[in-house]
C-alpha positions as CSV (number, residue, x, y, z in Angstrom):
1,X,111.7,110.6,66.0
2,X,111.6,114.2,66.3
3,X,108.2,114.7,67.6
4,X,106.5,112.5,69.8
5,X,103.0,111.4,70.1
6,X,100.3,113.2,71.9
7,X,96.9,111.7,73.1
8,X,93.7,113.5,75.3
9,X,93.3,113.0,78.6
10,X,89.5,114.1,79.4
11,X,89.2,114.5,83.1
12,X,85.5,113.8,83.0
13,X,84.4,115.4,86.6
14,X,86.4,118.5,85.7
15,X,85.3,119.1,82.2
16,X,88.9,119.5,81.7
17,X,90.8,117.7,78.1
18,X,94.6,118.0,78.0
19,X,96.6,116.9,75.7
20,X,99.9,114.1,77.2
21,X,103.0,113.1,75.3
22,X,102.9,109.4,74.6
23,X,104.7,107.2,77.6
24,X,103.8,110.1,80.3
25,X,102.4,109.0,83.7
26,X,99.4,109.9,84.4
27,X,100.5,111.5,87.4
28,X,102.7,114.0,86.3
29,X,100.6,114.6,83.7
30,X,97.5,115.6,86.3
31,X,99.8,117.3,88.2
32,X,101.5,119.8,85.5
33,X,97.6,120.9,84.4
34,X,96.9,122.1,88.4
35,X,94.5,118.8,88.9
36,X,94.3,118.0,92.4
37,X,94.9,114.5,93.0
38,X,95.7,112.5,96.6
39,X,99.2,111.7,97.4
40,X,101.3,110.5,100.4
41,X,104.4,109.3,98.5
42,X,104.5,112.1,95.5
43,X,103.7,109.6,93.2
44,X,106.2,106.9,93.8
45,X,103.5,103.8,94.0
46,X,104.0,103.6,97.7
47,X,100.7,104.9,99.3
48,X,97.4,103.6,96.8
49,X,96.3,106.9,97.5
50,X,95.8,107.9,93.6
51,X,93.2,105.7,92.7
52,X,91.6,107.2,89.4
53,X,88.8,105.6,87.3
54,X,90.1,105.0,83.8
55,X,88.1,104.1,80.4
56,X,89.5,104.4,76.9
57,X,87.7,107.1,74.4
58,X,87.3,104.7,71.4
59,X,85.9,101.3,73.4
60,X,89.4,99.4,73.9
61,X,91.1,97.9,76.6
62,X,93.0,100.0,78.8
63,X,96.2,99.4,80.6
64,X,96.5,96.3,82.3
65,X,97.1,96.5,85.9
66,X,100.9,96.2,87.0
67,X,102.1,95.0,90.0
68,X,101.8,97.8,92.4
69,X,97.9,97.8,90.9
70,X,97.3,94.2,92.4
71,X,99.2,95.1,95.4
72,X,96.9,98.2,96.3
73,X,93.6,98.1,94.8
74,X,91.0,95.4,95.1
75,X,90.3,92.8,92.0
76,X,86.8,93.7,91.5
77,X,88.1,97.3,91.3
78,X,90.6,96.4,89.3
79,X,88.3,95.1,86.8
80,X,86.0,98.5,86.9
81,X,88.7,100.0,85.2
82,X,90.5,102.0,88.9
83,X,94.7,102.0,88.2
84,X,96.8,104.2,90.6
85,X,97.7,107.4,88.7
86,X,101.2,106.8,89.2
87,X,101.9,103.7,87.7
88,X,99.6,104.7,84.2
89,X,101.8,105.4,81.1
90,X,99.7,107.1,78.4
91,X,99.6,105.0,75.5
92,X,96.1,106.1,74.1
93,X,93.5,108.6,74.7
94,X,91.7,108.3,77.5
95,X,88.9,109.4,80.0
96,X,90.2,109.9,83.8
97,X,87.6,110.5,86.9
98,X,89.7,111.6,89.7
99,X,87.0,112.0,92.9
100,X,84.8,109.3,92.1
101,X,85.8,106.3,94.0
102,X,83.9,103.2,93.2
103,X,82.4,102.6,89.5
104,X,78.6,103.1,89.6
105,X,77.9,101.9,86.0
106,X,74.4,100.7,85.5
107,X,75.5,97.7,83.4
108,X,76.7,95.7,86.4
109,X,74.2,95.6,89.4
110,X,76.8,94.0,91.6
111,X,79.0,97.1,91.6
112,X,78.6,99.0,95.1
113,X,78.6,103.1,94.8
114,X,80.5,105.1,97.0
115,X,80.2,108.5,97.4
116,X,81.8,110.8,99.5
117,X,80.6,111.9,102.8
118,X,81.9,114.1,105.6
119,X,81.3,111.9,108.3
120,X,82.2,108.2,107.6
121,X,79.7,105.4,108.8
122,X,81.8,102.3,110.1
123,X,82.4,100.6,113.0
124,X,84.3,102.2,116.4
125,X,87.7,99.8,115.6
126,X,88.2,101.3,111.9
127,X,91.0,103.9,112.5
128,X,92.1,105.0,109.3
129,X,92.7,108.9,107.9
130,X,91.8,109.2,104.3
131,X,89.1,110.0,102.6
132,X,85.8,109.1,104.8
133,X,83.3,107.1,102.6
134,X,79.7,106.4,102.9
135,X,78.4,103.7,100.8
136,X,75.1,103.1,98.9
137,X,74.5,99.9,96.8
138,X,72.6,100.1,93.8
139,X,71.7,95.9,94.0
140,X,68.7,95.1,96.5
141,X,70.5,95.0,99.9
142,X,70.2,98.5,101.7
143,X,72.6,97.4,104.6
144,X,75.5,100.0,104.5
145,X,79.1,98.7,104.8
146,X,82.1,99.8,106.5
147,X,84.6,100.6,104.0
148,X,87.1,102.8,102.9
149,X,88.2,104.4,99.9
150,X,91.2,102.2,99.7
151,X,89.6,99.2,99.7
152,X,87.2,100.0,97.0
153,X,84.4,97.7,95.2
154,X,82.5,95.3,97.0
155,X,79.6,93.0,95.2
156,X,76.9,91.8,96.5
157,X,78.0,88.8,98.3
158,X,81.1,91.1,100.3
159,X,78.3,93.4,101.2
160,X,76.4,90.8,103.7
161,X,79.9,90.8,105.4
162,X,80.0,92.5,108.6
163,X,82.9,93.9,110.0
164,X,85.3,91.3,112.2
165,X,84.4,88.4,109.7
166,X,88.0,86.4,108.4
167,X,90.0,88.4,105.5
168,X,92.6,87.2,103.4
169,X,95.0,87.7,104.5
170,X,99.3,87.3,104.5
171,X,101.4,86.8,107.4
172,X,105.1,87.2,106.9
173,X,108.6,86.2,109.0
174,X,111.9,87.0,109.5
175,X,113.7,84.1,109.1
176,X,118.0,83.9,109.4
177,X,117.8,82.2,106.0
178,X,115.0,84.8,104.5
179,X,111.6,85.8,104.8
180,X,109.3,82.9,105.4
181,X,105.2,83.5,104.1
182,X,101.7,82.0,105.0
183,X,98.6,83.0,102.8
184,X,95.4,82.7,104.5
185,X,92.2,82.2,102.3
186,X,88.7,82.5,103.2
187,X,87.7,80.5,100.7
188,X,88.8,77.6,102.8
189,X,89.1,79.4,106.1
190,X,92.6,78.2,106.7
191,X,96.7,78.1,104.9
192,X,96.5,77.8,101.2
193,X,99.7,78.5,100.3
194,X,103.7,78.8,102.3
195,X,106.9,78.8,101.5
196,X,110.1,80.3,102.3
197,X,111.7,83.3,99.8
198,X,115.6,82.7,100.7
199,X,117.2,86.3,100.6
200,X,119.6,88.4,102.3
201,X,116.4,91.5,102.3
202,X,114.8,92.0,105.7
203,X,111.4,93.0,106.4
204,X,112.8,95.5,108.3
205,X,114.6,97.1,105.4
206,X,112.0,96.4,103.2
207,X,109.3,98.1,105.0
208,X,111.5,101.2,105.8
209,X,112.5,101.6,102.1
210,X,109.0,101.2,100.7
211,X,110.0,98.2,98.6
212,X,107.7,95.5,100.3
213,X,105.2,95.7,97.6
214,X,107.9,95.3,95.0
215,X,109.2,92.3,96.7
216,X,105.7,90.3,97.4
217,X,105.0,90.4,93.3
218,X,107.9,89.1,92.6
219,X,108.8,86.4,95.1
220,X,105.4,85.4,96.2
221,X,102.4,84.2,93.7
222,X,99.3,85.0,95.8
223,X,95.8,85.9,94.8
224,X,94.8,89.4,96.6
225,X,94.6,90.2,100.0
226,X,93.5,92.7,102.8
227,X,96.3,92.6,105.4
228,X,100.0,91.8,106.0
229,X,100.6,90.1,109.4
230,X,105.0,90.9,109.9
231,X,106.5,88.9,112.5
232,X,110.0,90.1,113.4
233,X,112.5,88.9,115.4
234,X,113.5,91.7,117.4
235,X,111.8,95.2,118.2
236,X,112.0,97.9,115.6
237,X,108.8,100.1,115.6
238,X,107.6,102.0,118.3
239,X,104.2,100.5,119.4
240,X,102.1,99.0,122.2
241,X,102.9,96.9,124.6
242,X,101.0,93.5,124.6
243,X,101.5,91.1,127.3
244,X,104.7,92.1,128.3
245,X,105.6,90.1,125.7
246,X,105.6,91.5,122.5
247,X,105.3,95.1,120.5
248,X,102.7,95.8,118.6
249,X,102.4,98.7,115.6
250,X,100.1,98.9,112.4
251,X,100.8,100.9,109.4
252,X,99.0,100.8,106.0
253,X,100.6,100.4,102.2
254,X,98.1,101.5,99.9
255,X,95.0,99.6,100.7
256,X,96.2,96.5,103.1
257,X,96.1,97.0,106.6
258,X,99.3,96.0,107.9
259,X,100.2,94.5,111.4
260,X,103.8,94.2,112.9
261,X,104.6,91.7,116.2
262,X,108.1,92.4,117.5
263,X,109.4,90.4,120.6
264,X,109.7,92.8,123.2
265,X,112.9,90.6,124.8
266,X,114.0,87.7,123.1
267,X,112.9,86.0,119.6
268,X,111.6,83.0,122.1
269,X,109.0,85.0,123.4
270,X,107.0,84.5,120.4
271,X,106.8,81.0,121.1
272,X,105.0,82.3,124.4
273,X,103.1,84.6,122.8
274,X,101.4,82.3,119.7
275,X,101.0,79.6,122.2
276,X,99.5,81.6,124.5
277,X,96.6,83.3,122.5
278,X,95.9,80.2,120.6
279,X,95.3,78.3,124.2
280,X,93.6,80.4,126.3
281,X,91.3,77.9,128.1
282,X,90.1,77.9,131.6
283,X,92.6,76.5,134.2
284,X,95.4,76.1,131.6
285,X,99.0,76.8,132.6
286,X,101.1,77.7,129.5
287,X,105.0,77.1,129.6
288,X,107.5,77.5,126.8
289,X,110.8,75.3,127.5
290,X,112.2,78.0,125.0
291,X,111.7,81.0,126.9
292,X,111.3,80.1,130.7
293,X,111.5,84.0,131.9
294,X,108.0,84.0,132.0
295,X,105.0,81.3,132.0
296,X,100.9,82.6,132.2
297,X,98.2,80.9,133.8
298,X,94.4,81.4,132.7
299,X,92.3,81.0,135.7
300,X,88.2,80.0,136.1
301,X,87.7,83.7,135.0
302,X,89.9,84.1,132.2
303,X,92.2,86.1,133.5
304,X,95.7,85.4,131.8
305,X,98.6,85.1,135.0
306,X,102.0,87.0,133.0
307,X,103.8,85.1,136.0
308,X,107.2,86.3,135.7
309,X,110.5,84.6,136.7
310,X,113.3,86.5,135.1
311,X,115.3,86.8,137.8
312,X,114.9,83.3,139.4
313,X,115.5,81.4,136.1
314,X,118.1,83.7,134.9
315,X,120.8,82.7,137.0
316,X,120.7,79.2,135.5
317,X,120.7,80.1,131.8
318,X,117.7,77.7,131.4
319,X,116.8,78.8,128.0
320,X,120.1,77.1,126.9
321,X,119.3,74.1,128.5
322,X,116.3,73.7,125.9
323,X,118.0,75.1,123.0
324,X,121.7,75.2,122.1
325,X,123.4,72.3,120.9
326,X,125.7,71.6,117.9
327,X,125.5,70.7,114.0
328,X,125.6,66.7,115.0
329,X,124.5,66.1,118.7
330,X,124.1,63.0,120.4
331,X,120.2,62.8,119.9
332,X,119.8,59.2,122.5
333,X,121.5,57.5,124.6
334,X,120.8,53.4,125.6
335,X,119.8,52.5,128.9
336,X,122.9,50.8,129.6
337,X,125.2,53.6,128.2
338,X,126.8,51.1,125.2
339,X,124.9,52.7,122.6
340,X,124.6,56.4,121.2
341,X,122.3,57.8,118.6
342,X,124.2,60.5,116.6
343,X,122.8,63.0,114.4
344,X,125.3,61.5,111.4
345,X,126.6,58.7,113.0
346,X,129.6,58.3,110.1
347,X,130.9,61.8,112.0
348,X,132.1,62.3,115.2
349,X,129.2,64.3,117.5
350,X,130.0,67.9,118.7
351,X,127.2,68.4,121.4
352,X,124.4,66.1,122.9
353,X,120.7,67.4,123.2
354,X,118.7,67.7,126.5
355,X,116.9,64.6,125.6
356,X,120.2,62.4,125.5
357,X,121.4,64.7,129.1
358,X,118.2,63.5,130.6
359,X,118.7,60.2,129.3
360,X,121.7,59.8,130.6
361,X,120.5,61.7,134.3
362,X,117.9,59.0,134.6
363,X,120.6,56.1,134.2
364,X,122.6,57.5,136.3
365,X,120.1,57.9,139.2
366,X,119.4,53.9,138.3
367,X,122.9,52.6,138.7
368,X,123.2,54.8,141.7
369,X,125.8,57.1,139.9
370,X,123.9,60.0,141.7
371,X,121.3,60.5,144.7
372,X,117.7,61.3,144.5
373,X,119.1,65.0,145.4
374,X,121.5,64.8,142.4
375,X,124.4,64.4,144.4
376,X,127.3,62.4,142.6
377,X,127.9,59.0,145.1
378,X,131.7,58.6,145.4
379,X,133.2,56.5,142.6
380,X,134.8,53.7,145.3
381,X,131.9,53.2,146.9
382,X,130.6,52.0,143.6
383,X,133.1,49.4,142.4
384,X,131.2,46.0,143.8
385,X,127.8,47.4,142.5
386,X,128.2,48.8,138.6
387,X,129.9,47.4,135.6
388,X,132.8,48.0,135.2
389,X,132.4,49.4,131.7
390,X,129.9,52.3,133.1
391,X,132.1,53.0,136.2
392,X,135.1,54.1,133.5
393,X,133.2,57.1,132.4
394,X,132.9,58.3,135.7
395,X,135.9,61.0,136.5
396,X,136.7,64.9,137.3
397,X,138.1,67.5,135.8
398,X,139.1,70.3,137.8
399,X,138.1,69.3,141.1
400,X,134.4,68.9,139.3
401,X,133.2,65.5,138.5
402,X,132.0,64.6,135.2
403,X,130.0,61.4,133.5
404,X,131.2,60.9,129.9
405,X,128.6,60.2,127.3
406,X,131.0,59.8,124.5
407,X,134.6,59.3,124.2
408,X,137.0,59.1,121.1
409,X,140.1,60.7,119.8
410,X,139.8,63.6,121.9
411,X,136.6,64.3,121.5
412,X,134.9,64.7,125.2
413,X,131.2,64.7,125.5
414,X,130.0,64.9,129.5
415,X,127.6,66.0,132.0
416,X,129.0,67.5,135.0
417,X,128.2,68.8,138.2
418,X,127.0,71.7,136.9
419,X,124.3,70.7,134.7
420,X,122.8,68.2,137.4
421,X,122.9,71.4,139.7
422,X,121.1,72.7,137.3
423,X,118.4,70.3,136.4
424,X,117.8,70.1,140.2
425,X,117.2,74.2,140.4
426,X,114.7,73.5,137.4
427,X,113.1,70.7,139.5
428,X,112.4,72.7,142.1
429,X,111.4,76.2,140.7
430,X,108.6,73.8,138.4
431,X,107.4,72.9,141.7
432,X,107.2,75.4,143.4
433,X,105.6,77.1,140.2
434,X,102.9,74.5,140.1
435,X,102.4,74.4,144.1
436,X,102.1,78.1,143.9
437,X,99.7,78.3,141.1
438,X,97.2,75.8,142.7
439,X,97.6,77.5,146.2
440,X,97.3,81.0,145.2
441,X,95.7,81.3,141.9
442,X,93.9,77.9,141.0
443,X,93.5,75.0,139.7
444,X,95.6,73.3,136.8
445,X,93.5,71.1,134.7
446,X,95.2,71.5,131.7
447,X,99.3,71.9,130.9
448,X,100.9,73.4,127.7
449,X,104.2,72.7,126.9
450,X,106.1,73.7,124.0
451,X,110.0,73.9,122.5
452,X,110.7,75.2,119.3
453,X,112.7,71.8,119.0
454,X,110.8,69.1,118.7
455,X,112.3,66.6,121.1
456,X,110.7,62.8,120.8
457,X,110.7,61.8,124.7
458,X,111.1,64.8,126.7
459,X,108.2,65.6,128.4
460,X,107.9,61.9,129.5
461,X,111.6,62.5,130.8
462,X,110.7,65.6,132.5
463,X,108.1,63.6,134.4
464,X,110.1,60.7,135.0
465,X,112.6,62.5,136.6
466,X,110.5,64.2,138.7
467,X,111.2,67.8,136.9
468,X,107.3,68.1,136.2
469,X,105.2,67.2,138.6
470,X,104.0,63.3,138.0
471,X,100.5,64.0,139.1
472,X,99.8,66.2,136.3
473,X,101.1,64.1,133.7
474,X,98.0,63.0,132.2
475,X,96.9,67.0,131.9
476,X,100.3,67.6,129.6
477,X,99.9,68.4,126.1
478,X,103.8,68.9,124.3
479,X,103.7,71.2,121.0
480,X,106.9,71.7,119.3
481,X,108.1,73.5,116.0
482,X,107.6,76.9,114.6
483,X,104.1,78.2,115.9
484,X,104.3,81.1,113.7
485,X,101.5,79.4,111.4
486,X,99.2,80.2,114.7
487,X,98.8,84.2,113.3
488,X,96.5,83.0,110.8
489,X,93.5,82.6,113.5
490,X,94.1,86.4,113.9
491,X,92.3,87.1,110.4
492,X,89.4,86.4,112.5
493,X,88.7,89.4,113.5
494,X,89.5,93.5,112.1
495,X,92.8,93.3,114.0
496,X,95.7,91.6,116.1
497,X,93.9,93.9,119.0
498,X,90.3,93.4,119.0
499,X,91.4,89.6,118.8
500,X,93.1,90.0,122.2
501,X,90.5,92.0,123.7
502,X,88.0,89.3,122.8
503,X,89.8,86.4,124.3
504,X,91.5,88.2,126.8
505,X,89.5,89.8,129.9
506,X,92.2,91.1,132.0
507,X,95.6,90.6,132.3
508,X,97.7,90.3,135.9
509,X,101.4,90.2,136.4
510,X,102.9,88.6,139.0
511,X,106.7,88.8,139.6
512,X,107.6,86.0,141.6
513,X,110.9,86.8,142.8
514,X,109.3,89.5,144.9
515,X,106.8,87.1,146.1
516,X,107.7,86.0,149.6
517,X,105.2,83.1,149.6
518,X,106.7,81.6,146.0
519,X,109.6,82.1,148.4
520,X,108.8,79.5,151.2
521,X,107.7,77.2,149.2
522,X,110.5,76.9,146.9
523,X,113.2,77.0,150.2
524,X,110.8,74.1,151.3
525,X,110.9,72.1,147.7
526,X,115.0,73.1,147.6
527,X,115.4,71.4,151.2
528,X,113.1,68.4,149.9
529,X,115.2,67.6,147.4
């Protein structure tokens, strides 16, 4: 075709008509004719900021709305005929109002008006920088709303909402295998829909490159939402400081307010940190086997304890105790040593888990293999009084003795002296933690444990060995798995930070290596042992 075809574009507020070549964008096409339009992205679909109002000339349908249209403009907008400029291509004439925001078309009594107004009446939390908005409702309410221009219609029922109640909302994570999603509905106040997308793509990348949008509408089928939770597993944006245990920065893409947690050490501290604000009662120590740097008491007041113990626990690599192990560990072992539980039993094991170690410490200490203080007892001494079947996998390997826990074909799998040295360091920094707590700080009536891992059996390990104290045994509740479906009881309020300032008073550090009281009383729990 030599010529192509041209339509009108009547910018109704101007009382401007121009003429566009079929297949333009909108856009362009406002901003080749001098019409002043919002932008923060020059009109790559990235910002929501060109919102126009769009009806056809001749009664038909207009465009329908593409992806990046879901993504940054409300439903019920949506349906009053608002499309970002950007991602319009002319296919018919049409009529275009560029400054009014919200629809205020007589036909439909649940449309909210919007007009625009110098000074914008919301509540103190809302901190965003576009156009301020002051709304007035044409239905029977007269209660003004706080809203912005990029969130856009609200009907009748969303205008008895007061700011704080739940949104939906998204929460996304950075997974090694991809990007795992939760979708949080109000319409039945909890997780409707989660899955994993598997893909190479990082939220990191995506959100740097503007392509986040992009890559929600076309891996994940969700109805609309208000705000992105991101949970990363390491620290990329600069932002604040929240508990000394993670990072906290917001951004905003188009009209969803976007949150980002960031681990300000270690990925394990999100354990701590989701565990934490989702159990912030009274009297409640909090411990995460995952990421033992740290621990945080809530005392009678509410004040959350960030007790830390870096450099204590550090020197022990306890986080490893908790954690690492191979692609087929020995998972139990019998109380008689003869028979091991194996991840595939029809392979040989490559590791043993901390439940199977502790197994095997606890039959140990009952055959006499080791002392109450986690000594080793000398292997001669032990002939007349243990089987000779469990007194062969006692031995030493470089001057260090060892206990196997399976043997065959060259495959070794042992505790040594090490290990026990360790578990009794562990023994005694718990109770001095504990002793400390209800001597300085206050009572413990209620114990959180967790471990990404779930391990059946350990806590009552940990208490049958002594390693937790036994006297709070029945104040002990173990979580395990991944706690990152906890952000969804953040959509309970405007943001990640109100939430924390609601539930969180005041929070106190304590570094306990410094502390020369946590100091006699572990010397005194080391000497006890």
């Amino acid at each position: 075709m030599f010529f192509s075809k041209k339509y009108k574009v009547i910018v109704k507020n101007k009382n401007i008509t121009v003429e566009a070549k079929s297949g333009s964008r909108l856009f362009q096409v406002l901003k080749d004719n001098n019409i002043p339009l919002q932008s923060l992205c020059s009109g790559s679909g990235q910002c929501g900021k060109c919102k126009v109002k769009i009806s056809s000339s001749d009664g038909k349908e207009i465009n329908k709305p593409t992806k990046k249209d879901r993504l940054m403009i409300a439903l019920v907008n949506l349906d009053a005929g608002y499309r970002l400029a950007c991602e319009y291509v002319i296919k018919q004439d049409i009529i275009v109002d560029t400054e009014e925001w919200i629809a205020r078309e007589n036909y439909n009594p649940e449309i909210v008006a919007v007009k625009r107004s110098e000074k914008r009446k919301t509540d103190s939390n809302s901190d965003k920088d576009s156009d301020k908005v002051e709304q007035d409702e044409q239905s029977n309410s007269s209660e003004h709303l706080s809203d912005d221009s990029s969130i856009g219609v609200k009907s009748e029922e969303d205008s008895e909402k007061q700011p704080g109640e739940i949104s939906d909302g998204l929460i996304l994570i950075q997974y090694n295998t991809g990007i795992k999603f939760y979708y949080f509905s109000t319409g039945i106040d909890n997780i409707s829909h989660s899955g994993l997308v598997r893909t190479e793509e990082t939220l990191v990348n995506l959100i740097d490159d503007n392509t986040i949008s992009d890559f929600i509408y076309e891996n994940i089928k969700v109805p609309d939402f208000e705000r992105i939770i991101f949970v990363l597993d390491k620290i990329h944006f600069d932002g604040k400081n929240f508990l000394d245990i993670i990072n906290y920065y917001t951004f905003e893409l188009g009209s969803v307010f976007c949150e980002v947690i960031q681990p300000l050490k270690s990925p394990r501290q999100l354990m701590s940190f989701f565990r934490l604000t989702s159990g912030l009662k009274n009297n409640s120590l909090i411990v995460s086997l995952d990421s033992l740097s740290s621990v945080h008491y809530v005392d009678a007041g509410g004040v959350v304890h960030n007790i830390e113990l870096q450099y204590i626990t550090d020197e022990y690599n306890f986080e490893e105790l908790f954690f690492l192990e191979g692609k087929n560990p020995v998972q139990e072992v019998s109380d008689d040593f003869s028979v091991i539980k194996i991840k595939e039993p029809l392979i040989d094991p490559d590791s043993v888990t901390i439940v199977a170690k502790l197994q095997t410490l606890k039959n140990m200490l009952y055959y006499g293999i080791i002392n109450s203080d986690f000594s080793f007892n000398d292997r001669q001494s032990l002939i007349d009084k243990v089987p000779i079947e469990i007194l062969v996998k006692m031995s030493q390997i470089d001057d260090k003795k060892i206990f196997y826990i399976y043997r065959k074909k060259g495959i070794n799998i042992y505790i040594d002296e090490g290990f026990i040295e360790k578990i009794k360091y562990l023994k005694a920094i718990l109770s001095s933690l504990f002793d400390y707590i209800e001597k300085y700080l206050g009572k413990i009536q209620n114990v959180s444990i967790n471990s990404f891992v779930n391990f059946d059996n350990l806590v009552n390990l940990l208490f049958e060995l002594n390693i937790l104290p036994k006297k709070y045994s029945k104040k002990v509740t173990f979580y395990s798995g991944d706690p990152t479906v906890l952000a969804a009881k953040f959509f309970s309020t405007p943001t990640i930070e109100n939430y924390l300032s609601s539930k969180i008073k005041k929070n106190i550090w304590t570094h306990l290596h410094k502390d020369s009281k946590f100091g006699e009383i572990f010397d005194k729990n080391i000497k006890n042992l």
